[in-house]
Backbone as JSON, one array per atom type, in Angstrom:
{
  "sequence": "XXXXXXXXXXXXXXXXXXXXXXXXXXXXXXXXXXXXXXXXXXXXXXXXXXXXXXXXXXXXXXXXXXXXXXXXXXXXXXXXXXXXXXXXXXXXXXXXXXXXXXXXXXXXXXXXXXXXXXX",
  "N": [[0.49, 32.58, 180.68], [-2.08, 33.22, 179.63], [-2.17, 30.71, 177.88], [-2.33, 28.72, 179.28], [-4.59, 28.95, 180.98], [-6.39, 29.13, 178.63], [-5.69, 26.29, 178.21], [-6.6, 24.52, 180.37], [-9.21, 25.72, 180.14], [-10.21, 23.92, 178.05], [-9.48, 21.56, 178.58], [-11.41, 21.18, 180.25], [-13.7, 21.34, 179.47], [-13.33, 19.32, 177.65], [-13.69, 17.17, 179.3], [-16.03, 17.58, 180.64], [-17.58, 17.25, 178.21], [-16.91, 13.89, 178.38], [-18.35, 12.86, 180.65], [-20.67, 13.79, 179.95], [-22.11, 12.37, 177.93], [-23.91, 9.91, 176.34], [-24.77, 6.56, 177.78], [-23.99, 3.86, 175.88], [-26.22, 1.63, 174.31], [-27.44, -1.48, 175.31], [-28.26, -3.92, 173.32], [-31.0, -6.2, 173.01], [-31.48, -9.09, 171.93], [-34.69, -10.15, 170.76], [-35.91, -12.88, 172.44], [-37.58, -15.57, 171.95], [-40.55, -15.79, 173.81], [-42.16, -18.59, 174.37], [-41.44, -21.64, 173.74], [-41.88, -24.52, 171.08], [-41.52, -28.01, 170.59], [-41.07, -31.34, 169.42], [-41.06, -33.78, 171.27], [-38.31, -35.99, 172.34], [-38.64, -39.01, 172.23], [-41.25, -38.67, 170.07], [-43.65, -39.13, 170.83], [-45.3, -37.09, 171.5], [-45.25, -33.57, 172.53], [-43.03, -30.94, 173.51], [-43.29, -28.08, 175.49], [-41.25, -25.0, 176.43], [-40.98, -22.78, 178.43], [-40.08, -19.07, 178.69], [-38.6, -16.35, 180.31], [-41.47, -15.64, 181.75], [-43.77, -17.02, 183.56], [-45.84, -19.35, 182.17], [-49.33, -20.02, 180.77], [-50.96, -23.05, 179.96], [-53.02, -24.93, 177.2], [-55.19, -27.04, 175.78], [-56.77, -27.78, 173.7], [-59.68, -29.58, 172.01], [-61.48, -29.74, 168.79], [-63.6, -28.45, 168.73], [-63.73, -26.82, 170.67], [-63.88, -27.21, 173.7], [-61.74, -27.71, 176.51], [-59.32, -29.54, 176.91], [-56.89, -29.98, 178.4], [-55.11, -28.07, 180.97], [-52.67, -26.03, 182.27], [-49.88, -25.02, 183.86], [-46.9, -23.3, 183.65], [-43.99, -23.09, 185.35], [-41.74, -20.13, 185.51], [-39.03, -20.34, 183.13], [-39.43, -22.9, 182.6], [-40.04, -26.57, 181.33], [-41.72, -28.55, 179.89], [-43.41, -31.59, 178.91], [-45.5, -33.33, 176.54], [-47.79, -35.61, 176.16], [-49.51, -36.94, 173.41], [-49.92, -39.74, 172.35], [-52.12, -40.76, 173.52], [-54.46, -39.65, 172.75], [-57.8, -38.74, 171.24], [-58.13, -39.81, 167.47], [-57.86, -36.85, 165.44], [-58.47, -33.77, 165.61], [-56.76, -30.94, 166.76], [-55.56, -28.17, 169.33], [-53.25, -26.8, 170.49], [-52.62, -24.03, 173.12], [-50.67, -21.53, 174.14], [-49.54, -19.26, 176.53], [-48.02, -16.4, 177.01], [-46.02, -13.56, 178.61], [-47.94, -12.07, 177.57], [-48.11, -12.54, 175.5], [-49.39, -14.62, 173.29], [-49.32, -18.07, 171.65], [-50.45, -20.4, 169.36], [-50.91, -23.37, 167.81], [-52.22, -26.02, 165.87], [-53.0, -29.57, 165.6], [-52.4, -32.23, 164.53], [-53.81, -35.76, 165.05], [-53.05, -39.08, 164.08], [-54.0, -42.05, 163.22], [-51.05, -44.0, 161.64], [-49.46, -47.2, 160.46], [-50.77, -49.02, 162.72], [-49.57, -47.34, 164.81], [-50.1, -44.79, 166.86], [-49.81, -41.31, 165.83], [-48.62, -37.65, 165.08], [-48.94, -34.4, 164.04], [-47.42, -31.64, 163.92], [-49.31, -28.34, 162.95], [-48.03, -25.24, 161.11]],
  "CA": [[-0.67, 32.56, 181.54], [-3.22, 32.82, 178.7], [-2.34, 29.45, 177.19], [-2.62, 27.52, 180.71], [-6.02, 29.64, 181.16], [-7.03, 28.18, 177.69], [-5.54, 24.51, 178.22], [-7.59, 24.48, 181.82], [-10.7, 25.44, 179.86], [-10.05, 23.07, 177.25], [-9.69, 20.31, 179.44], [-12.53, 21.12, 181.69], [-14.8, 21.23, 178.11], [-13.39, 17.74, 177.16], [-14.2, 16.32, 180.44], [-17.78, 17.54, 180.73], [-18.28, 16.02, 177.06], [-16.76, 12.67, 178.46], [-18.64, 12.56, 181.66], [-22.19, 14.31, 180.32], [-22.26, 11.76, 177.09], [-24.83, 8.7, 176.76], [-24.09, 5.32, 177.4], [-24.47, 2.63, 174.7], [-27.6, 1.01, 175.25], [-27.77, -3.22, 175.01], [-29.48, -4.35, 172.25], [-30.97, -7.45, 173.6], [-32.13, -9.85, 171.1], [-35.7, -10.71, 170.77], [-36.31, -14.58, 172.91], [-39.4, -16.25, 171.95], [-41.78, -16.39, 175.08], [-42.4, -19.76, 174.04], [-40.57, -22.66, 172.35], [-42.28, -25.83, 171.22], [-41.19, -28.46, 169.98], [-41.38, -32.72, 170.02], [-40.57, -35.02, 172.38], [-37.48, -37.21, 171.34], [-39.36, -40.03, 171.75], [-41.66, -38.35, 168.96], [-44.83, -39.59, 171.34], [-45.71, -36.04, 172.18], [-44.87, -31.91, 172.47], [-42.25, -30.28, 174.4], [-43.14, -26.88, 175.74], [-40.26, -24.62, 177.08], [-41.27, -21.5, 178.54], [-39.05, -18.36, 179.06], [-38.68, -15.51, 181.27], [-42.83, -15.52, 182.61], [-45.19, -18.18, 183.96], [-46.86, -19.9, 180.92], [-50.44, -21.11, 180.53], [-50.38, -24.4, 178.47], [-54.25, -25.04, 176.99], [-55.16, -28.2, 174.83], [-58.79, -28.22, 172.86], [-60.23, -30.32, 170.96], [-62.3, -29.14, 167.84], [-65.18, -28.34, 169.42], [-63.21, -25.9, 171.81], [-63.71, -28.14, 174.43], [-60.34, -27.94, 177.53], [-59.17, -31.1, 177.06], [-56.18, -29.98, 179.37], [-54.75, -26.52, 181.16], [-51.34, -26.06, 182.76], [-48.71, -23.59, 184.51], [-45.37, -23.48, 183.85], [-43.37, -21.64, 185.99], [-40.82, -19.2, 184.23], [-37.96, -21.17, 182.82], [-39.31, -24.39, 183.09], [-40.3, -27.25, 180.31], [-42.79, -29.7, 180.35], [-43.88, -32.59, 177.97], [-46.99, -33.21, 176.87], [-47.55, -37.61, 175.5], [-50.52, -36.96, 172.53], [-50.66, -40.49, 171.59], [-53.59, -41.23, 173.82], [-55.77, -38.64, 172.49], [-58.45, -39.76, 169.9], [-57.62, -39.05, 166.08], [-58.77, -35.75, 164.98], [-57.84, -32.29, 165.3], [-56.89, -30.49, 168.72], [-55.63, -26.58, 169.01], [-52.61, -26.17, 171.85], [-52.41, -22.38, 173.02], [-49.66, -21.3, 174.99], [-49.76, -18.0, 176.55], [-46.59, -16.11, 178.12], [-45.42, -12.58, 178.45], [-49.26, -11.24, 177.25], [-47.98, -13.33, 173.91], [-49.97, -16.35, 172.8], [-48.88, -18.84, 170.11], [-51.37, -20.98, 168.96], [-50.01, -24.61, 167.23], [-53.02, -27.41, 165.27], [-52.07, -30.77, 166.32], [-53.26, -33.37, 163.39], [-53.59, -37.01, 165.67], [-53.97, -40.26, 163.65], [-52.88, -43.86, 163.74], [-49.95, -44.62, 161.09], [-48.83, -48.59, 160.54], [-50.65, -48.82, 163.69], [-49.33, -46.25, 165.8], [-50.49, -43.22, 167.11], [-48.83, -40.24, 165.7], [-49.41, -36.61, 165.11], [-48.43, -33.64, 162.99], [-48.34, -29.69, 164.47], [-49.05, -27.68, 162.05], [-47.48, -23.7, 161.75]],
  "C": [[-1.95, 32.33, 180.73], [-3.42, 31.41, 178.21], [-2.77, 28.32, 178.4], [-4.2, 27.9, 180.73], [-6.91, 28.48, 179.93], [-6.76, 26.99, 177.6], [-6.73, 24.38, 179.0], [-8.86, 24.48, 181.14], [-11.59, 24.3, 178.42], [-10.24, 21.71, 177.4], [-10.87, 20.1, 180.3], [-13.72, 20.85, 180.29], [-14.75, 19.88, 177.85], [-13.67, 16.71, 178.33], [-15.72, 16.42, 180.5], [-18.57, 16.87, 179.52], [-18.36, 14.85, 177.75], [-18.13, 12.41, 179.45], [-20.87, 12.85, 181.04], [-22.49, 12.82, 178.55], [-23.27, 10.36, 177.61], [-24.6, 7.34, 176.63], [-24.6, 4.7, 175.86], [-25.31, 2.47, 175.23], [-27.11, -0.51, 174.49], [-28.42, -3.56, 174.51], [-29.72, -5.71, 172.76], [-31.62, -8.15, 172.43], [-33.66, -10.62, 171.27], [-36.03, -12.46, 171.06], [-37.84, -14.78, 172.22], [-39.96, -16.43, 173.46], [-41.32, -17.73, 175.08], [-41.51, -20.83, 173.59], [-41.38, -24.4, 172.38], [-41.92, -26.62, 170.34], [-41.37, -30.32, 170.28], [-40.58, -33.22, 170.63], [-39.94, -36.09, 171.7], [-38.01, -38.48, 171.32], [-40.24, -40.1, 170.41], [-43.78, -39.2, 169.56], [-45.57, -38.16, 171.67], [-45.03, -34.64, 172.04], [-44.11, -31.34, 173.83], [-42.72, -28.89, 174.46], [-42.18, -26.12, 176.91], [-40.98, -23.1, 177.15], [-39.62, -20.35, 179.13], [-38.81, -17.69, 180.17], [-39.96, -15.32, 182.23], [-43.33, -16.89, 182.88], [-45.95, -18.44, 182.8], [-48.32, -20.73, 181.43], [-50.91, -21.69, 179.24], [-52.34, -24.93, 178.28], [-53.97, -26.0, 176.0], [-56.86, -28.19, 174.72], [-58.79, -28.92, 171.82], [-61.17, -29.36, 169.77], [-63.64, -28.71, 168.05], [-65.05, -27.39, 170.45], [-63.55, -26.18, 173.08], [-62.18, -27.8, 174.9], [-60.4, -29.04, 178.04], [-57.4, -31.38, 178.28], [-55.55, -28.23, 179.75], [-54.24, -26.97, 182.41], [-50.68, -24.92, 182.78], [-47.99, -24.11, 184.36], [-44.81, -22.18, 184.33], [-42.07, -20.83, 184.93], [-39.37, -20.3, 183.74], [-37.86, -22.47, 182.78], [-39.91, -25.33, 181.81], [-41.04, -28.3, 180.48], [-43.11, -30.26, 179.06], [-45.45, -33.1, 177.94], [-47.15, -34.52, 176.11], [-48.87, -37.27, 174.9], [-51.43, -38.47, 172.26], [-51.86, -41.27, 172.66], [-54.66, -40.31, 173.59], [-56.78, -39.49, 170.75], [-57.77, -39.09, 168.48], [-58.18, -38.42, 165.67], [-57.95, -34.56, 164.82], [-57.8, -31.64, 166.55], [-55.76, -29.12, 168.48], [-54.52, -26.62, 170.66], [-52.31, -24.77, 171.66], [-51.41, -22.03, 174.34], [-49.36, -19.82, 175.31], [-48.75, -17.41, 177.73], [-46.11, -14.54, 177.68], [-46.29, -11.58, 177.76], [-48.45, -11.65, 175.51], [-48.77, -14.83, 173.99], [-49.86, -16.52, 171.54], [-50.03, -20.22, 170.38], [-50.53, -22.34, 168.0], [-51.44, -25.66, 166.73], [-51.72, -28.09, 165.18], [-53.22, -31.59, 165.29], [-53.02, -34.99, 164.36], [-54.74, -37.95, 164.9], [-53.3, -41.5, 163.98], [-51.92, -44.09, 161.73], [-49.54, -45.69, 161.32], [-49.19, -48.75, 162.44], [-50.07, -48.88, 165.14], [-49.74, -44.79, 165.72], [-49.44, -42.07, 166.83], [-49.52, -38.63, 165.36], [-47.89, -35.61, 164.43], [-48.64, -32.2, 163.8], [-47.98, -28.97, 162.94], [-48.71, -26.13, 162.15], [-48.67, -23.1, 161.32]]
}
């Protein structure tokens, strides 16, 4: 009778561990907001936004809004540089209360218009 007594409370102890214990938690891996990158043509900037609504900003050196754009959450949009003059221009991309900032070098090469982002 004693040993059933002490199985019973043995078992009832290893159950309340199982049941009162904390899950794992999901380590989720850090996404970028953002992702930019060029346009296979190589005429222009791909921006891919993630999980939020992005606003896509383009200035010139003079901080001048030479363009400003929404992307909805998950969505990607292209942006064609080589009609901008040759100089220096500042895209800011702002998503998830993160903004990444990218200089955009636009000159003419063997003429053609091309351009450089710098990190």
């Amino acid at each position: 009778m004693k040993t059933s007594i002490k199985l019973t409370a043995l078992l009832l102890l290893a159950a309340t561990g199982v049941f009162a214990a904390t899950p794992a938690k999901s380590t989720k891996t850090d996404v970028p907001a953002v992702t930019i990158s060029s346009l296979a043509s190589n005429k222009g900037i791909a921006v891919k936004a993630a999980d939020a609504k992005s606003i896509v900003m383009i200035y010139d050196k003079d901080k001048n809004v030479l363009r400003k754009d929404v992307l909805a959450s998950n969505a990607s949009k292209g942006y064609i540089l080589n009609n901008l003059e040759n100089g220096d221009y500042i895209m800011e991309v702002t998503s998830n209360n993160q903004t990444v900032k990218k200089n955009i070098h636009v000159y003419n090469e063997d003429k053609t218009k091309t351009f450089i982002v710098q990190e």
